[in-house]
BAGUVO-810910 format. One record per atom (N, C-alpha, C): x, y, z; residue in three letters; residue number from 1. Coordinates in steps of 0.02 Angstrom, whole numbers. Layout:
# residues N
- X;Y;Z;Ala;NUM;
...
//
This chain:
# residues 205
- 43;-60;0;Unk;1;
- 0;0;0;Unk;1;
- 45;62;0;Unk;1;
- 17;112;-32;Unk;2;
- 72;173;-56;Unk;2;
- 44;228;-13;Unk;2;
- -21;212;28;Unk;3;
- -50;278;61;Unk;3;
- -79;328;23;Unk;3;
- -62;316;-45;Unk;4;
- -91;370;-81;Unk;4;
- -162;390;-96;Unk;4;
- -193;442;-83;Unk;5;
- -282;458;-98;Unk;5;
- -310;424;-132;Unk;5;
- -268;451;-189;Unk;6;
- -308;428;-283;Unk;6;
- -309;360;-273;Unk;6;
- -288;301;-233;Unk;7;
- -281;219;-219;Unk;7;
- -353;228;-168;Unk;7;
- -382;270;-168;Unk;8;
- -448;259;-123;Unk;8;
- -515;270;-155;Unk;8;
- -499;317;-208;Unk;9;
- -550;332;-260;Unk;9;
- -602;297;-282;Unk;9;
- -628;295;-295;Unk;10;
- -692;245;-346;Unk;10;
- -690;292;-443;Unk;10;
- -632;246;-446;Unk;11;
- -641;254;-516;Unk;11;
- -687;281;-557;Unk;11;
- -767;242;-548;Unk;12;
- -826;259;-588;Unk;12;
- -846;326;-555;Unk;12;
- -827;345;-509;Unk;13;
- -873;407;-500;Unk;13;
- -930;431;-439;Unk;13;
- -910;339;-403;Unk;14;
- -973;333;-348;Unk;14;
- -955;364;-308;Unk;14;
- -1031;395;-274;Unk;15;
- -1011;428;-202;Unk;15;
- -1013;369;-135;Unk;15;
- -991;391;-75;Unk;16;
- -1026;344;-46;Unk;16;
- -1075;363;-16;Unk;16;
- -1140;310;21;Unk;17;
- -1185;353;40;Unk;17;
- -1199;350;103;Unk;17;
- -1251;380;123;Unk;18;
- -1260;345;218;Unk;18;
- -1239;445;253;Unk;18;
- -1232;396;285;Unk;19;
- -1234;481;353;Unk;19;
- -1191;548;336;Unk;19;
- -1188;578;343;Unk;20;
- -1150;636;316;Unk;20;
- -1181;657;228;Unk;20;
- -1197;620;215;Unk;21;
- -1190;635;125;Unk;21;
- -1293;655;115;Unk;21;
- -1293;702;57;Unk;22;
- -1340;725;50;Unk;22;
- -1382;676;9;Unk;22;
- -1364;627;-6;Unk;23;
- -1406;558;-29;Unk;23;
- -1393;498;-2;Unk;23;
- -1462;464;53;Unk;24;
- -1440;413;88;Unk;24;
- -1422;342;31;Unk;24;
- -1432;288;63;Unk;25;
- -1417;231;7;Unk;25;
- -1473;213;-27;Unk;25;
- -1505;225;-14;Unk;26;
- -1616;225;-49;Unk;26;
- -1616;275;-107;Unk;26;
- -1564;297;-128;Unk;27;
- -1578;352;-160;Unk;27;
- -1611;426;-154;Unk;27;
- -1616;444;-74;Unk;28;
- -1664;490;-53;Unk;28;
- -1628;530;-26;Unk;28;
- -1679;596;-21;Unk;29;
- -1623;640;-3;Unk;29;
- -1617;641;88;Unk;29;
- -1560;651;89;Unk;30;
- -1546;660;166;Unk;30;
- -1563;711;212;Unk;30;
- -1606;717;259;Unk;31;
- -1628;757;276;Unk;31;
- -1589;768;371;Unk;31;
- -1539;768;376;Unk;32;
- -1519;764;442;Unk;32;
- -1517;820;470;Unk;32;
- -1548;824;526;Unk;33;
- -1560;886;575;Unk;33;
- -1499;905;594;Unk;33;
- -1439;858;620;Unk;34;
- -1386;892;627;Unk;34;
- -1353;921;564;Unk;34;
- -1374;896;508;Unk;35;
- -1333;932;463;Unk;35;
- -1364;991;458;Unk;35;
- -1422;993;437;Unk;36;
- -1483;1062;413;Unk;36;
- -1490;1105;475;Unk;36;
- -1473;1094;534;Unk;37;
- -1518;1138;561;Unk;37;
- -1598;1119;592;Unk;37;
- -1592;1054;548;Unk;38;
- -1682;1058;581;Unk;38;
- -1744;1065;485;Unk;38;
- -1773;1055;481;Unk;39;
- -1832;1064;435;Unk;39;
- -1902;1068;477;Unk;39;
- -1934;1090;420;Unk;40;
- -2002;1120;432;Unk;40;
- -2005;1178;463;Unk;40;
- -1975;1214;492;Unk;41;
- -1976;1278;528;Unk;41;
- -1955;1334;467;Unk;41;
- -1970;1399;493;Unk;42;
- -1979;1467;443;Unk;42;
- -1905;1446;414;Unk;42;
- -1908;1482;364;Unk;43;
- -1855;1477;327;Unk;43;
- -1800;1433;310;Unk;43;
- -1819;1392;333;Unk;44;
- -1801;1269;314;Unk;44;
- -1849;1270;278;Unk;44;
- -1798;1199;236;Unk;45;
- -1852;1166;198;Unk;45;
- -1888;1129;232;Unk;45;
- -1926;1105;202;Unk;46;
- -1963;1035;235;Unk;46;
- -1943;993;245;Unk;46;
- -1982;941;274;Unk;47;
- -1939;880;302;Unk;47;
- -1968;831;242;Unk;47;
- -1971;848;196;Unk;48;
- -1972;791;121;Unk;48;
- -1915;824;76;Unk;48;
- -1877;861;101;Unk;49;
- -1813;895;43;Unk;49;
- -1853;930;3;Unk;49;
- -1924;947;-19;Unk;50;
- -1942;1029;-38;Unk;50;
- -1907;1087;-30;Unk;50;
- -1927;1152;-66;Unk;51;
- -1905;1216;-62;Unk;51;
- -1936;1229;20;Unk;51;
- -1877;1266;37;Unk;52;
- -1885;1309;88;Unk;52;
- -1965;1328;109;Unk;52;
- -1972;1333;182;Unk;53;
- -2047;1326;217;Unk;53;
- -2047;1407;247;Unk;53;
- -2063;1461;230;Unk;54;
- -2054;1527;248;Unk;54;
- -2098;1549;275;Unk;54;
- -2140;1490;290;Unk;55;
- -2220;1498;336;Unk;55;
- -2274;1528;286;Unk;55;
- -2246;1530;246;Unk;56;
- -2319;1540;198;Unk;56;
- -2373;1492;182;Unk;56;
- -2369;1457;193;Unk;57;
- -2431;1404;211;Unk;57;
- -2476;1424;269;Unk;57;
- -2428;1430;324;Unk;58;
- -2482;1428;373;Unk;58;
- -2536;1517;392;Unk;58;
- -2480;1581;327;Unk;59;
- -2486;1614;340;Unk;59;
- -2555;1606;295;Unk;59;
- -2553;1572;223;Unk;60;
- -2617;1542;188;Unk;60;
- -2698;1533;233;Unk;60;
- -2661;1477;266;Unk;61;
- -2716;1428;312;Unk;61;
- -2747;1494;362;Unk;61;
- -2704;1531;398;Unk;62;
- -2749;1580;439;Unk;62;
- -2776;1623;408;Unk;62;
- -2793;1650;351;Unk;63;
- -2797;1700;319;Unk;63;
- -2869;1661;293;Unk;63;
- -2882;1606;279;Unk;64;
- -2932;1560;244;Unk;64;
- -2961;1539;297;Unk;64;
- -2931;1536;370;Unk;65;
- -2974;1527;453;Unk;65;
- -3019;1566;446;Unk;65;
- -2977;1637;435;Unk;66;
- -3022;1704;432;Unk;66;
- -3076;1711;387;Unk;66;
- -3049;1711;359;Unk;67;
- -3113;1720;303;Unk;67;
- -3177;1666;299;Unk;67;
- -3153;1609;311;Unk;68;
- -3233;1564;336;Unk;68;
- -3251;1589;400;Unk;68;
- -3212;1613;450;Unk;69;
- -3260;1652;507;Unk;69;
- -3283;1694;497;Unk;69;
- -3260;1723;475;Unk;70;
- -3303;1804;454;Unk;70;
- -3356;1810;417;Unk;70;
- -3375;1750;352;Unk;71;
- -3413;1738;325;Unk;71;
- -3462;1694;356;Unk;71;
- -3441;1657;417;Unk;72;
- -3530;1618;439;Unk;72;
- -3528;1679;494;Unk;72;
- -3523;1716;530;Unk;73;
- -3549;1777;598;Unk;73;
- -3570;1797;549;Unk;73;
- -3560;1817;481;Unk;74;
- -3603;1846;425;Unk;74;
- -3678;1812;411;Unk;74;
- -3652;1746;406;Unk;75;
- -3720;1712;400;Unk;75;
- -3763;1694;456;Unk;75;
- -3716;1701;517;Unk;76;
- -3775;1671;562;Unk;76;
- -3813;1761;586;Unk;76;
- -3775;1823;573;Unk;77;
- -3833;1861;589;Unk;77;
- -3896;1874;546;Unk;77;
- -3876;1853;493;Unk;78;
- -3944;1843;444;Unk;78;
- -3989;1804;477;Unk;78;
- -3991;1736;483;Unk;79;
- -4001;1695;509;Unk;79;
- -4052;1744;589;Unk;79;
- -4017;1759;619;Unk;80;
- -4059;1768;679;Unk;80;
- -4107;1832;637;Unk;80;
- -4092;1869;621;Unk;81;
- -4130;1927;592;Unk;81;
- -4189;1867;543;Unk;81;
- -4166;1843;488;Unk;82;
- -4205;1815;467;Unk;82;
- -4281;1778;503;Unk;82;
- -4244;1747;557;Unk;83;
- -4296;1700;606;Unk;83;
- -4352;1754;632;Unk;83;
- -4316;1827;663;Unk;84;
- -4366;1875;673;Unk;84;
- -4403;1893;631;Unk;84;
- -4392;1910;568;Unk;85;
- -4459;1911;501;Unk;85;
- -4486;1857;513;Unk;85;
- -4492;1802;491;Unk;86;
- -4521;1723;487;Unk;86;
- -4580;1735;568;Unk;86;
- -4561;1757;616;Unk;87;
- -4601;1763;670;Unk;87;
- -4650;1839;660;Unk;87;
- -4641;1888;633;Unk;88;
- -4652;1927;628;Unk;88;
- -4730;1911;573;Unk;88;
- -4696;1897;508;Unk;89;
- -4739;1864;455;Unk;89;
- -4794;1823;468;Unk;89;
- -4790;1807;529;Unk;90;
- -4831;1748;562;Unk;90;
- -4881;1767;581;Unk;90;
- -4840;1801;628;Unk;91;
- -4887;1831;698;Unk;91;
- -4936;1896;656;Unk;91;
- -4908;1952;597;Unk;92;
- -4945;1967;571;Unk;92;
- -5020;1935;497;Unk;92;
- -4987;1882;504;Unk;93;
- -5045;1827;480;Unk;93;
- -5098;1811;529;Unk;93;
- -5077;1820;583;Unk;94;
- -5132;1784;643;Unk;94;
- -5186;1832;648;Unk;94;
- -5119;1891;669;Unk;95;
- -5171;1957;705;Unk;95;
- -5220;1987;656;Unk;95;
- -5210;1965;562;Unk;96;
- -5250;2011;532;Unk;96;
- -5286;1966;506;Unk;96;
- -5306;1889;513;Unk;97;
- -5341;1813;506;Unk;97;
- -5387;1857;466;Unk;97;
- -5446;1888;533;Unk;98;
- -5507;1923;490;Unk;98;
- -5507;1969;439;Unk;98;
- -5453;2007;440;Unk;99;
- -5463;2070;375;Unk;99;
- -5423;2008;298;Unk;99;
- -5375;1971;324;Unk;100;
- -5345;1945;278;Unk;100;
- -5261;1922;281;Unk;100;
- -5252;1854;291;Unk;101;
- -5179;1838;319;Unk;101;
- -5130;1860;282;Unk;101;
- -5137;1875;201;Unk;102;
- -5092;1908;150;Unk;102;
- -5092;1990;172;Unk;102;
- -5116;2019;196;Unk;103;
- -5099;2092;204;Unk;103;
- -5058;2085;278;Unk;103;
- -5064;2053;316;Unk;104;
- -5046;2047;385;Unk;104;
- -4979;2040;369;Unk;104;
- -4979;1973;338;Unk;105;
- -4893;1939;324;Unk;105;
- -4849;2008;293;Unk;105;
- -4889;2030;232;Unk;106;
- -4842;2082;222;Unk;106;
- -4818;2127;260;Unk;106;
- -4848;2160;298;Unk;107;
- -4826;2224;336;Unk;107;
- -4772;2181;401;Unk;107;
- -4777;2120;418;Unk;108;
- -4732;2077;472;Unk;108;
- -4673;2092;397;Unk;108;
- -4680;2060;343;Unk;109;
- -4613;2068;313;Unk;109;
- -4587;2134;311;Unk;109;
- -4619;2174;290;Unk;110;
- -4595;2249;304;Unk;110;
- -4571;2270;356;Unk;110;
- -4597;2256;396;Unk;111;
- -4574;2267;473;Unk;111;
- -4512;2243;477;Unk;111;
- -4496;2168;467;Unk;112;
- -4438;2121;486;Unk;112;
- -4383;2177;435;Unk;112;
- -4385;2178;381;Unk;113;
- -4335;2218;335;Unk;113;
- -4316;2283;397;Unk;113;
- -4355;2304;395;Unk;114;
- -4348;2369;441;Unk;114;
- -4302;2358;496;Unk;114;
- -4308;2309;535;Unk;115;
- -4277;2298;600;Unk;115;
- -4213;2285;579;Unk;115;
- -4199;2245;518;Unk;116;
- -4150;2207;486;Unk;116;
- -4105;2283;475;Unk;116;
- -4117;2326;432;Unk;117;
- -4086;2380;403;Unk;117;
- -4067;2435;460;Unk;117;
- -4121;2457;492;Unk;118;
- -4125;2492;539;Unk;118;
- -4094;2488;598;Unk;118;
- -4073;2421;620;Unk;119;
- -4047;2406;697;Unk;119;
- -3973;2382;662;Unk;119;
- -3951;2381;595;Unk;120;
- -3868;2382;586;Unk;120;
- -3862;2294;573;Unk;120;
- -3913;2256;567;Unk;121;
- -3899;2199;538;Unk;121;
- -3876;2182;479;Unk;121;
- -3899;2222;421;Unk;122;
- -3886;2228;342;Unk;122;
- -3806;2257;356;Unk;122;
- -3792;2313;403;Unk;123;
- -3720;2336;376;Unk;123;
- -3678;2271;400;Unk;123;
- -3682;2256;448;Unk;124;
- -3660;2206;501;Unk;124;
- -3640;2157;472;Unk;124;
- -3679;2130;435;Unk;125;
- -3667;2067;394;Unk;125;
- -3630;2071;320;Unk;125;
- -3643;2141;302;Unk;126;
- -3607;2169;229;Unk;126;
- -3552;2152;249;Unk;126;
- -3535;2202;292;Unk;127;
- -3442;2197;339;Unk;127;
- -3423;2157;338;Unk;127;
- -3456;2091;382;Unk;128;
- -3396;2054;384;Unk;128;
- -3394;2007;323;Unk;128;
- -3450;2017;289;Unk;129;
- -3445;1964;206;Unk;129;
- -3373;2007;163;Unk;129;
- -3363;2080;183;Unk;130;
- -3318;2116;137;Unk;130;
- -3261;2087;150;Unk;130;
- -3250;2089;220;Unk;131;
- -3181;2064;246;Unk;131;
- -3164;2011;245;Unk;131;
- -3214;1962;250;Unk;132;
- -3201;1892;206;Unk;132;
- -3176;1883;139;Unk;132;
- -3228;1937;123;Unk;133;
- -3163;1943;30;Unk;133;
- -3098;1950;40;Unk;133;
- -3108;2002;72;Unk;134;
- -3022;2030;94;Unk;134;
- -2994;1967;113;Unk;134;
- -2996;1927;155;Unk;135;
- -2938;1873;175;Unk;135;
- -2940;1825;127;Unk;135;
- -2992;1811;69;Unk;136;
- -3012;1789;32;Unk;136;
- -2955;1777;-43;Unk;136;
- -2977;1841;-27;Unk;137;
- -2918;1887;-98;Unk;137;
- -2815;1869;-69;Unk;137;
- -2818;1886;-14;Unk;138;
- -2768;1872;15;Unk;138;
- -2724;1829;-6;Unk;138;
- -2794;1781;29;Unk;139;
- -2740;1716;27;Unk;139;
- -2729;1692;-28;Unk;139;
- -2789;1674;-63;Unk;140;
- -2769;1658;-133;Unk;140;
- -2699;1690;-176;Unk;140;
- -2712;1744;-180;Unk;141;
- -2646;1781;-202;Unk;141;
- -2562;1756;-179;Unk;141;
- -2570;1769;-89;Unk;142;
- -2499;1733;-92;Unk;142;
- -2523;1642;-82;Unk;142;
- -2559;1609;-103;Unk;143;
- -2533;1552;-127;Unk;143;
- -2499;1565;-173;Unk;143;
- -2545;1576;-224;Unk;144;
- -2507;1555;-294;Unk;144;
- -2490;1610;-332;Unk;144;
- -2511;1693;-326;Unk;145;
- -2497;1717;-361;Unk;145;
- -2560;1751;-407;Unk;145;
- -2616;1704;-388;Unk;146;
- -2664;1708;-440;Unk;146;
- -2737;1709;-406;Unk;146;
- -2797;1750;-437;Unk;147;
- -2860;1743;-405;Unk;147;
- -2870;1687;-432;Unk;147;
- -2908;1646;-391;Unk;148;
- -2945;1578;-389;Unk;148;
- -3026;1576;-374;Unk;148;
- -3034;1515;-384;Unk;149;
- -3111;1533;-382;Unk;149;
- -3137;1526;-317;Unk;149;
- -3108;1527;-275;Unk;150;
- -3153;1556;-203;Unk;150;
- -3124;1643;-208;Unk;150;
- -3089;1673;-237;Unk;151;
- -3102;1745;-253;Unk;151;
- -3162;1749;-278;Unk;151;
- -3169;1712;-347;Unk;152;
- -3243;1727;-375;Unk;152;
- -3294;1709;-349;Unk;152;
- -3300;1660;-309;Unk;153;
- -3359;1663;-255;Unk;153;
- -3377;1726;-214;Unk;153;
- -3332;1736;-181;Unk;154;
- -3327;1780;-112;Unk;154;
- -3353;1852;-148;Unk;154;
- -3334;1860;-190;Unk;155;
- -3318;1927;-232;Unk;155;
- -3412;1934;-261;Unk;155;
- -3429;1885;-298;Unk;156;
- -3518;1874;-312;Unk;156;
- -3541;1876;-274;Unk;156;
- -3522;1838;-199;Unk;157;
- -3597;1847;-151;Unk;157;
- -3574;1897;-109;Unk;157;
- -3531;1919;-120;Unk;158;
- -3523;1988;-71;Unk;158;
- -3559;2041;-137;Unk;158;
- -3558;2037;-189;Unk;159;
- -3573;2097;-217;Unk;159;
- -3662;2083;-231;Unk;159;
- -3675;2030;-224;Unk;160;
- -3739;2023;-230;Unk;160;
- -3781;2025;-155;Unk;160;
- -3753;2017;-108;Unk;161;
- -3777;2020;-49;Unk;161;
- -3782;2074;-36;Unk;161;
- -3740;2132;-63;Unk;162;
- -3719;2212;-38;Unk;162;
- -3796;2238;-72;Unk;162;
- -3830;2214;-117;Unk;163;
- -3877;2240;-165;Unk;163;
- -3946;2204;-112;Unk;163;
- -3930;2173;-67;Unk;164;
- -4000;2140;-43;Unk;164;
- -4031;2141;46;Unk;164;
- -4088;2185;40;Unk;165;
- -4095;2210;105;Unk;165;
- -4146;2155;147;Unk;165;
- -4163;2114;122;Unk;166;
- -4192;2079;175;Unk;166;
- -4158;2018;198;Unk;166;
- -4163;2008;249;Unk;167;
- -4133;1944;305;Unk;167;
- -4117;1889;266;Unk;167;
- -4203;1863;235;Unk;168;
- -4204;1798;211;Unk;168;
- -4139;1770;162;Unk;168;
- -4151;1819;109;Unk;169;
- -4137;1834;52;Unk;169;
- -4055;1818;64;Unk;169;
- -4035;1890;104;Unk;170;
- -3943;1881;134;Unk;170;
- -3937;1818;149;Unk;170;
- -3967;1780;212;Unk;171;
- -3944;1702;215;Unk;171;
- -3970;1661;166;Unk;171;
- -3978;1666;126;Unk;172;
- -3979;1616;87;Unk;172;
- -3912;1639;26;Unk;172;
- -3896;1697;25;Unk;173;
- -3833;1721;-4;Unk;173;
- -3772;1711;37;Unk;173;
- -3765;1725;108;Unk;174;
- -3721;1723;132;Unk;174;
- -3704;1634;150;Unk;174;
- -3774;1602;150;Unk;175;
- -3770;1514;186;Unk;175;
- -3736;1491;118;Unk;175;
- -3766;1514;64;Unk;176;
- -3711;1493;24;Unk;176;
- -3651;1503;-9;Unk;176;
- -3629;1556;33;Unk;177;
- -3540;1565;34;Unk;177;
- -3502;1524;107;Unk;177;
- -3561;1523;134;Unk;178;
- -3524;1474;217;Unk;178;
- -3528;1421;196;Unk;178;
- -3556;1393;168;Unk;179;
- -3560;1312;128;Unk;179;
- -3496;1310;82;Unk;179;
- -3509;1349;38;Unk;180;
- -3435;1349;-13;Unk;180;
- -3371;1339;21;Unk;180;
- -3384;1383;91;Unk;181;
- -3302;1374;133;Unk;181;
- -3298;1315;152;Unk;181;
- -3359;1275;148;Unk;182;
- -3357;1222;206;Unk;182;
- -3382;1152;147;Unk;182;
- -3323;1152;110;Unk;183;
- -3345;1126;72;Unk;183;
- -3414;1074;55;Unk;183;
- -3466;1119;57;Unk;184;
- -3538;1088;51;Unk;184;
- -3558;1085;-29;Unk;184;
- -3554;1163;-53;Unk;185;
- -3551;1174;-123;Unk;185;
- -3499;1216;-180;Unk;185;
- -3513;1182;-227;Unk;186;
- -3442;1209;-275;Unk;186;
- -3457;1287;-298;Unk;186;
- -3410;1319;-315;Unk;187;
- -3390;1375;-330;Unk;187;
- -3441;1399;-395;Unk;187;
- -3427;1454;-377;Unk;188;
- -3475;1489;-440;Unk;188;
- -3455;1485;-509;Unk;188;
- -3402;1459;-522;Unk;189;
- -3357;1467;-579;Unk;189;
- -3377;1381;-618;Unk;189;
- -3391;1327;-560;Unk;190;
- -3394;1267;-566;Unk;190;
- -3460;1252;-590;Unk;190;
- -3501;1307;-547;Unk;191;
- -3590;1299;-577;Unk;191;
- -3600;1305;-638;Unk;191;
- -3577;1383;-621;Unk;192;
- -3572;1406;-736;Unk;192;
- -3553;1362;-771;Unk;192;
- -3494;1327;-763;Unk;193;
- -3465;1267;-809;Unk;193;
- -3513;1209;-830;Unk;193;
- -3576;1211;-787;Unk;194;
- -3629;1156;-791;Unk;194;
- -3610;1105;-741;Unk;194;
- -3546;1114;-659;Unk;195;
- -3562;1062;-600;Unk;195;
- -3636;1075;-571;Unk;195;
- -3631;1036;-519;Unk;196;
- -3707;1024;-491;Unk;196;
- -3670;1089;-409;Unk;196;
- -3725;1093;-389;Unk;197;
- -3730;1155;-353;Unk;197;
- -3690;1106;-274;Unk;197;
- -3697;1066;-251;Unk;198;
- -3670;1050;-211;Unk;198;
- -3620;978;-232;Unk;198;
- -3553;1019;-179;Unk;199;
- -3489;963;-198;Unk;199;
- -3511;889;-184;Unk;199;
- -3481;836;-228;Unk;200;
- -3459;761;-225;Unk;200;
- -3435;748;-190;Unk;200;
- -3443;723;-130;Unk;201;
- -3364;715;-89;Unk;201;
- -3340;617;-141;Unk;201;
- -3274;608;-123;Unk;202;
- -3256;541;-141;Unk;202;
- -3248;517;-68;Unk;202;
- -3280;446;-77;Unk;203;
- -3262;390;-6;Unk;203;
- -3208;401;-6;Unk;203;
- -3197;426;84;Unk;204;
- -3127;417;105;Unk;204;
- -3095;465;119;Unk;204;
- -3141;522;71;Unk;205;
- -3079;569;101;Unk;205;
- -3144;621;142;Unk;205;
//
């Protein structure tokens, strides 16, 4: 033996693999915490050898928390406002039996609108459907860069809800943007295309 390096070499070119080296013997990449630092944390990659993790995911995920919360307190104050017309409508059906239950009901709906507009329910619920866009718009954007079609959802029933003053009417606009978050029904973009109004789920998942 001459001691010499180049007598240690691998001719062909092989590395060796296993601990220290950035490809174990599986062919995979090596992910060692003592070497890296650690993965999955801000600015590491992941712990599958992906690009760098800069928390934009999770900054995604809260931003899309938000925005489905903000959008059902949207829907559930419809919802209670709504229930007050529906009682209202009623009770003025009862009280006007003798003159006529269709003139009664109306003025209970009139009434209910009134309470709805008047006591800050209509702004109340505009708001937080806007700001749902807003986190809406958000997130989508820094995912990918690009509006997606829960932009175009959020963006229709906020602009169509902004146009509609009674209770009923809003929850049934706003229940179906809290559904869309929750994946109940597909996107507005998916309807137009000719899907069916509420999502498929597949067994299993």
């Amino acid at each position: 033996m001459t001691n010499r390096p180049v007598n240690f070499s691998d001719p062909t070119g092989h590395r060796p693999c296993g601990d220290g080296e950035d490809i174990d013997c599986d062919g995979k990449l090596n992910n060692s915490i003592k070497r890296t630092g650690g993965c999955g944390g801000p600015g590491q990659q992941n712990c599958y050898g992906n690009k760098p993790n800069n928390g934009k995911d999770d900054i995604v995920k809260n931003l899309n928390d938000l925005a489905i919360a903000t959008q059902d307190l949207a829907t559930t104050i419809d919802a209670g406002f709504g229930l007050i017309e529906v009682g209202l409508v009623a009770a003025g059906c009862v009280i006007s039996a003798e003159v006529g239950c269709v003139e009664g009901a109306w003025g209970g709906l009139l009434l209910g609108q009134a309470i709805f507009n008047v006591f800050g329910g209509n702004a109340a619920e505009t708001g937080l459907s806007g700001v749902s866009l807003i986190f809406t718009v958000a997130a989508d954007v820094l995912e990918d860069g690009e509006f997606g079609e829960a932009t175009t959802t959020s963006l229709v029933t906020f602009g169509v809800g902004s146009l509609m003053f009674d209770p009923i009417g809003d929850f049934l606009i706003d229940g179906y943007a809290s559904g869309y978050n929750h994946e109940i029904f597909n996107g507005i973009e998916t309807i137009f295309n000719g899907g069916s109004l509420f999502k498929l789920r597949v067994e299993g998942r």
